[in-house]
N, C-alpha and C positions, 0 to 999 in steps of 0.2 A: 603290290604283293612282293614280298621279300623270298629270295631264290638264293640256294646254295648249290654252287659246283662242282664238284673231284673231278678235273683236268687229272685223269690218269694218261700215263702211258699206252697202255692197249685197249683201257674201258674210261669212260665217263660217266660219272651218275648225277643227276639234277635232283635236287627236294624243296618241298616247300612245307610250309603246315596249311593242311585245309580248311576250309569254312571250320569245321567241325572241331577245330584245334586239335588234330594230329598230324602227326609229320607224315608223310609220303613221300616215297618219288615216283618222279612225273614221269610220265611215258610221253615220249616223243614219235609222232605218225610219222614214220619212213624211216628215221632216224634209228629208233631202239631195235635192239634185237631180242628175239622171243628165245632165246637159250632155257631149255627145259630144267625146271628149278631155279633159276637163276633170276633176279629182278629183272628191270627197266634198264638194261645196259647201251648205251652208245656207242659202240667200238668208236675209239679214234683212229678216224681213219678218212681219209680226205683223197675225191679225183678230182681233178682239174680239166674241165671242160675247156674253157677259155682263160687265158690268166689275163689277158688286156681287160676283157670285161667283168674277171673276177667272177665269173659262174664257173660253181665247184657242188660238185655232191659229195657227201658226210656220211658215213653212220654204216648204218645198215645197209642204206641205198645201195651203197658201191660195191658188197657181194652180192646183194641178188640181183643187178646186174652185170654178175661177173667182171668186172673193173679191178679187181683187187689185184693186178698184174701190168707187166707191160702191155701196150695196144700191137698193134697188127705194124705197126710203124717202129716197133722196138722200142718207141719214147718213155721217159718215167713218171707219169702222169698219175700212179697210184703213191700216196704216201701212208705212212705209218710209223708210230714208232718215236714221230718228230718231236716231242715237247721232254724226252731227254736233250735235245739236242739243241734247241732253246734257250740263249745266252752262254753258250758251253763256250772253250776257247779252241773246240777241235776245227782242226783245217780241213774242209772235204768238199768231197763234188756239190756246185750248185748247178742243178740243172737248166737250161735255159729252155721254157714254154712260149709258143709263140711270141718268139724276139723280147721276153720278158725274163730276167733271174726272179727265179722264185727261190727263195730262202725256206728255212723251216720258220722263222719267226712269223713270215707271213701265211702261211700254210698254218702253224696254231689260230692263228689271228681269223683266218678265212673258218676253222673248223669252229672257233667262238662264237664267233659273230648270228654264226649261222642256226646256234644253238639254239643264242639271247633272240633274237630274231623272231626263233617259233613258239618263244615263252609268254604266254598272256600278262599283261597289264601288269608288267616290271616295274617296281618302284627302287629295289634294292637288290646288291648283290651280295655274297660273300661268295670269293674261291679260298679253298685250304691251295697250300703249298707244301712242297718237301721240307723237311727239316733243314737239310743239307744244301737250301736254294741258296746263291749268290744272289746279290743285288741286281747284276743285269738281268738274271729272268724275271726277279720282281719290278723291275724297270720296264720290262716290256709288257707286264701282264698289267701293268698300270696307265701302261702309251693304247694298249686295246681299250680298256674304260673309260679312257679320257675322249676318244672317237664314238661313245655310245650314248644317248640320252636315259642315261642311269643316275639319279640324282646321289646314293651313297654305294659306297661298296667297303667293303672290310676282308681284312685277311686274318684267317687261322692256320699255323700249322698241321698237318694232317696228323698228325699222331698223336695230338690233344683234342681235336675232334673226335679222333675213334675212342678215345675215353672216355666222352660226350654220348658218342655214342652206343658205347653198348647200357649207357641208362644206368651207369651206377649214383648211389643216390646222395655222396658227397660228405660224407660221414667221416671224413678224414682219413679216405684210403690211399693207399699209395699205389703206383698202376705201372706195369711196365709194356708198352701199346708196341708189338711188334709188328711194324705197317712193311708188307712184302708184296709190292704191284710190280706193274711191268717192266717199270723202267729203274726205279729206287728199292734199297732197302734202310727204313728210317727205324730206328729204336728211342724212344723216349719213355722218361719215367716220370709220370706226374704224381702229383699232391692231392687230391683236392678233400674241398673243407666248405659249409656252410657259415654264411655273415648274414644278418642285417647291416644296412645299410640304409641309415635315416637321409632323408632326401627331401628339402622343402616343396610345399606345394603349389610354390612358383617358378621352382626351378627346374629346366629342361632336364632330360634324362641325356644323357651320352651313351650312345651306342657303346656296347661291350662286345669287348676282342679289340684289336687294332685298324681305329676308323686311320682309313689312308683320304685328302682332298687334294684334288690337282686343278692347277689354275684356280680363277676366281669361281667356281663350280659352290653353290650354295648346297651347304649339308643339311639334311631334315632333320629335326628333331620334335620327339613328341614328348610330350607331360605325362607325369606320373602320381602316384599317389604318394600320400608322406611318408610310407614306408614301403621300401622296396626290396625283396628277398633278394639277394645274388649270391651265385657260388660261382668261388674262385678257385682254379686250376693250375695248381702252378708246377712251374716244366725246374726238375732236380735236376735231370740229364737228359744230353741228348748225343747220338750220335747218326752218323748216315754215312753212304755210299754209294757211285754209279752200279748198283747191281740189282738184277730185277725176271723179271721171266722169258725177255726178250733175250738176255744173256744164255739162257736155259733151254732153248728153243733152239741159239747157235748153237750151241754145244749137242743137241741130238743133230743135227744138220751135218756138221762135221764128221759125228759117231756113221753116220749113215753113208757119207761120201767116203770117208777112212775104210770103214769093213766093208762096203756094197758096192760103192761106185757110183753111187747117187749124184746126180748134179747138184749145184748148188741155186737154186733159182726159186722163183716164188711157190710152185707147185710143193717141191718139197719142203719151204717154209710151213705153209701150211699144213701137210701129214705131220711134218715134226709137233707144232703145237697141239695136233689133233692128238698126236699119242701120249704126249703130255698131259693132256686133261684125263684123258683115258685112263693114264693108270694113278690118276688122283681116287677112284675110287675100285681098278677091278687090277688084281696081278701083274697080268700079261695085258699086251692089246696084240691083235693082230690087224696090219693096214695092208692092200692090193696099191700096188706101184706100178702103174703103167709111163713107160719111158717112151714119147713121140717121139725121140729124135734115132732110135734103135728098135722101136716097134717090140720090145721084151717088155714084160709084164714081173712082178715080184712080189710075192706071199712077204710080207715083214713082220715076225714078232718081236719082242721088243718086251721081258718081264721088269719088274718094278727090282729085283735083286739087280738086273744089268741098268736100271735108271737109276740107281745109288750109288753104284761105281763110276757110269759119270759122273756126277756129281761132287766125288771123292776125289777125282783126279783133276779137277778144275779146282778143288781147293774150297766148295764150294762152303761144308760145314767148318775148313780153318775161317776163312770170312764173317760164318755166326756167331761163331767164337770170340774172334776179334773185336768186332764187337760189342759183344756182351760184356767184352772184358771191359772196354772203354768207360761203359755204362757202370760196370762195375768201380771203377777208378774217382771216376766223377762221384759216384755217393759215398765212398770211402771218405772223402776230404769232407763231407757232411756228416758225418758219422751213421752212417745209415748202411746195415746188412742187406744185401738183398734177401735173406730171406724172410726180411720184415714184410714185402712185399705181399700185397689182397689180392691182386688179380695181375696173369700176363694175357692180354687181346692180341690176338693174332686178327691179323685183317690186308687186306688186297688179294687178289688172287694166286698169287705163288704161295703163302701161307696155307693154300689148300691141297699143296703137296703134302703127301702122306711124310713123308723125312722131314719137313720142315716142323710139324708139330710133335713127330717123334725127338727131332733134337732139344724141343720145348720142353717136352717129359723126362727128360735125360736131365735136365738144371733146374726143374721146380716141379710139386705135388702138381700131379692130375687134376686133383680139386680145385686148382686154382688158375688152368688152363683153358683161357675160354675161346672159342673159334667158331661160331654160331652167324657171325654176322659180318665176314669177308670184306664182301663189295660196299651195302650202303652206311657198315658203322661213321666213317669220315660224313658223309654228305649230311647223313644224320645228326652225327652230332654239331657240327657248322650252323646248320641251321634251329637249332633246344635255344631255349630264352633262357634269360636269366644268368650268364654265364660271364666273369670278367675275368680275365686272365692276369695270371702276372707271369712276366718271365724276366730269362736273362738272355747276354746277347750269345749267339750260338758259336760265332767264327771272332776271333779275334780281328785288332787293326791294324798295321804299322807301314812304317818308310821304308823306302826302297834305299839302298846306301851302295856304294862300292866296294868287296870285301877285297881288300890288297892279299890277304893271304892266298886265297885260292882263285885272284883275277876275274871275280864274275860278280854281277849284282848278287846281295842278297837282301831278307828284312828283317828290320829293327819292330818290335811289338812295341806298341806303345799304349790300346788298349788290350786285355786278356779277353779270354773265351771264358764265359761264365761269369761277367762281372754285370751286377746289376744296374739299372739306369736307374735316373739321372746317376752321374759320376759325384761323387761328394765334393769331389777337389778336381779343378780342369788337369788334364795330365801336363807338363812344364817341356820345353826340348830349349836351345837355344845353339843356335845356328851361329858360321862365320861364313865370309868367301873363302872358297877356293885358289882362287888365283886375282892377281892384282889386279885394279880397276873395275871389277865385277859388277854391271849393270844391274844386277837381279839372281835373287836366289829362286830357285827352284824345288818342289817338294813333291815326288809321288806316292799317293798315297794308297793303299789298298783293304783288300778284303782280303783274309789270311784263312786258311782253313786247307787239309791234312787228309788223304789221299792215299790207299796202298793198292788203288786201281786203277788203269791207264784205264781213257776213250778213245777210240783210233776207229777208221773209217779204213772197211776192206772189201772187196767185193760188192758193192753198194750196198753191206751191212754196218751198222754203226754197231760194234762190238767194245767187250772189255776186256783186260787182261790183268792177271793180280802180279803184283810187282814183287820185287825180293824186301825190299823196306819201305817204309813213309816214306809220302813226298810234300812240299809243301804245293798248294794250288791256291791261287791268287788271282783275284779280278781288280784291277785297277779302279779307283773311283775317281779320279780327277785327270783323266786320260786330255782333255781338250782344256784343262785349267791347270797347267803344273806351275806357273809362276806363282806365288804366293806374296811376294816382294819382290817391289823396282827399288833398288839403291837410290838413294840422291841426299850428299854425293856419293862416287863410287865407292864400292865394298874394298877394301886391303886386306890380304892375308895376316895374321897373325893376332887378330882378335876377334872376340864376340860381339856379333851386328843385329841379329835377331831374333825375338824370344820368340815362341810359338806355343799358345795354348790350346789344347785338344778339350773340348768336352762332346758328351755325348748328353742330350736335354729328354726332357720325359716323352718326346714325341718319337722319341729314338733315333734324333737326328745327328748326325756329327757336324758338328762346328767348330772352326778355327778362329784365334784372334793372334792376330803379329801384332807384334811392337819394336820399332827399330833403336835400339839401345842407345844408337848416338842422340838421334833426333827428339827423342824420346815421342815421338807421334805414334798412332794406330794405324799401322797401312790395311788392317783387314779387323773388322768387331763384330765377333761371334757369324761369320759370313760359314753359310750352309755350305757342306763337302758332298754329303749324300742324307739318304732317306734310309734307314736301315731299317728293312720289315721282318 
């Protein structure tokens, strides 16, 4: 049976389709939480019992049995929150459990496992991702897979899932999916359109979306009929950013330690979110604050007029804005208005802020603002048949260089953001030595992509902060392979020694090929950089 996952930030939802062919999600015994109105949700949320023997309880388990805090030892044995923080390049406390560091990588890894684990007669997976993912979280979310007897698994973006999912029927609408969870705020605008698609009746079907295989791991494929309907979703724009409801949460935290005097510690994490949901549907909330460590007690209200003004002074709707403008930019250069736009989906749970869907109705008709299906649109749609995608690449590529002017690394772009695959023409560079006798030239290469919000680590919260301009943020891809070419013989200044071709291939792989100018030999043909998902 094939299973779909939304790895959210503060919720996870599983789906599958049943005997019956309709989609559901799964309720998971211990795991889910029973939140009134609300589906099958799995808070993510992970304790650690032992980390040498890797017994950990998940989900639900861990507040009802009050775990969701430090122990009686002060240790930090409850986590949450963790899979922003998942391939990030932030520097911050790793705790050490029983003589063991536990990372958040491992800590996602343990809260997986534990999912796949209670899911009946897995044959297949798919997780969606953020828009905005770097390579290393897709790297690690594929090092989890390759540890699983999972024979395929596939990845979708989360914001063309939720277009998937809320069931529109492909008519050539265009979609603008404002996906607002815990951890992320993604914006993407899709396409989509119905195809036939003639397909012999001896020839396998290929999974639709992006099949990823690691090592020699055999992928299944089943037969189809000679004619097979698909519709294609294709991603116009996209943008994203570290921000999400866990940022939103800090920021009542603060509001309450600022006016009140509140500590800052799990107790109050939690009122904070309580009041948060709270006036997702009623004015005012009122919460009792009882403080152990002064034995004083405190009535808090807290109206949705003073939850706006946070919100305003964190910058929170300049951010939507930003956004939207991004979004806007990007279909500018395709000639496309947004208010050609059929539907905006709002979806993840901070989208259920009353402001959030008011700022929605503030930039497009009513009529065409849908918010109906939050939590399970993404898992939902991941897991609808018949669906191929087409996209483009979201973050741009380039080399690292030395800029003499201002004394500091910067990068050279050598592929762009929004360029479709395959590349038509490999991209060209052509390289010298630096200084005489030069054994080997060196190339680093990265994942480019643009940022006007810090992640920083304070108070054992992983917070954000919005910056005064853009910044670039970059993840290395050939961190433990920077040589690209050995000289022989040595390199001399003042001439060109080696070409370097850049393609990107239809599996969205980057690849390089050297050629040394003198020699004229191939020191590198079409040798894989990374796996771009």
């Amino acid at each position: 049976m094939e299973y779909a996952i939304d790895f959210g930030t503060s919720n996870t939802v599983v789906a599958r389709i049943n005997e019956d062919g309709v989609i559901e999600t799964v309720k998971l015994a211990d795991y889910s939480s029973l939140i009134a109105n609300n589906p099958s949700l799995v808070p993510s949320f992970v304790y650690v019992q032992d980390a040498n023997k890797e017994q950990v309880l998940i989900g639900q388990e861990v507040s009802d049995r009050g775990l969701d805090s430090k122990n009686s030892k002060g240790e930090q044995r409850f986590f949450k929150a963790f899979k922003r923080a998942i391939g990030s390049n932030v520097s911050m406390f790793v705790p050490e459990l029983d003589g063991r560091e536990v990372e958040f990588e491992l800590v996602g890894e343990w809260f997986l496992k534990r999912i796949i684990e209670r899911l009946p007669d897995v044959d297949s997976l798919i997780f969606t991702v953020p828009v905005d993912s770097f390579e290393s979280y897709r790297n690690w979310l594929g090092g989890v897979c390759e540890k699983l007897t999972v024979n395929q698994v596939r990845i979708i973006d989360e914001p063309t899932a939720a277009a998937l999912g809320y069931g529109i029927n492909g008519g050539g609408e265009t979609l603008l999916v404002v996906d607002f969870g815990g951890g992320t705020l993604d914006l993407s605008l899709v396409k989509l359109s119905f195809a036939q698609v003639q397909i012999e009746s001896n020839q396998p079907k290929s999974p639709l979306g992006f099949l990823l295989k690691w090592g020699n791991r055999t992928i299944k494929n089943t037969a189809t009929s000679h004619n097979q309907s698909s519709q294609t979703a294709k991603v116009l724009a996209k943008t994203g950013q570290n921000l999400g409801g866990i940022d939103i949460d800090n920021w009542i935290i603060d509001y309450l330690h600022r006016e009140l005097g509140l500590p800052k510690n799990s107790l109050v994490t939690r009122l904070a979110e309580r009041i948060k949901i709270a006036l997702s549907s009623s004015e005012s909330v009122i919460e009792v604050f009882f403080n152990d460590q002064t034995f004083e007690s405190y009535d808090l209200t807290l109206t949705r007029s003073q939850f706006n003004q946070i919100l305003e002074q964190q910058q929170f709707f300049v951010n939507l804005d930003l956004a939207l403008d991004r979004i806007r930019q990007q279909a500018t250069r395709q000639n496309l208005d947004l208010d050609q736009i059929d539907a905006i989906l709002l979806v993840g749970g901070t989208s259920q802020i009353p402001a959030v869907k008011e700022w929605a109705l503030k930039h497009f008709p009513s009529e065409k603002v849908k918010a109906d299906k939050p939590f399970e649109a993404i898992a939902h749609g991941a897991i609808s048949q018949g669906w191929e995608l087409k996209d483009f690449l979201y973050h741009s590529y380039g080399i690292r260089y030395w800029d003499k002017r201002y004394k500091k690394h910067n990068w050279h772009t050598i592929v762009k953001s929004g360029t479709t695959y395959p590349l038509e023409k490999p991209v060209e560079l052509t390289l010298g030595a630096s200084v005489p006798n030069q054994p080997s030239i060196e190339l680093v290469i990265g994942e480019l992509g643009e940022t006007n919000v810090e992640v920083y680590f304070e108070d054992q919260r992983l917070v954000t902060r919005v910056l005064e301009g853009k910044q670039v943020a970059v993840q290395i891809l050939n961190e433990n392979s920077k040589v690209i070419a050995n000289l022989d013989p040595l390199g001399q200044t003042g001439s060109d020694r080696i070409k370097v071709f850049f393609q990107v291939d239809e599996k969205r792989t980057l690849r390089i090929t050297v050629t040394d100018l003198l020699t004229k030999q191939n020191l590198l043909s079409n040798a894989a950089v990374a796996q771009l998902m």
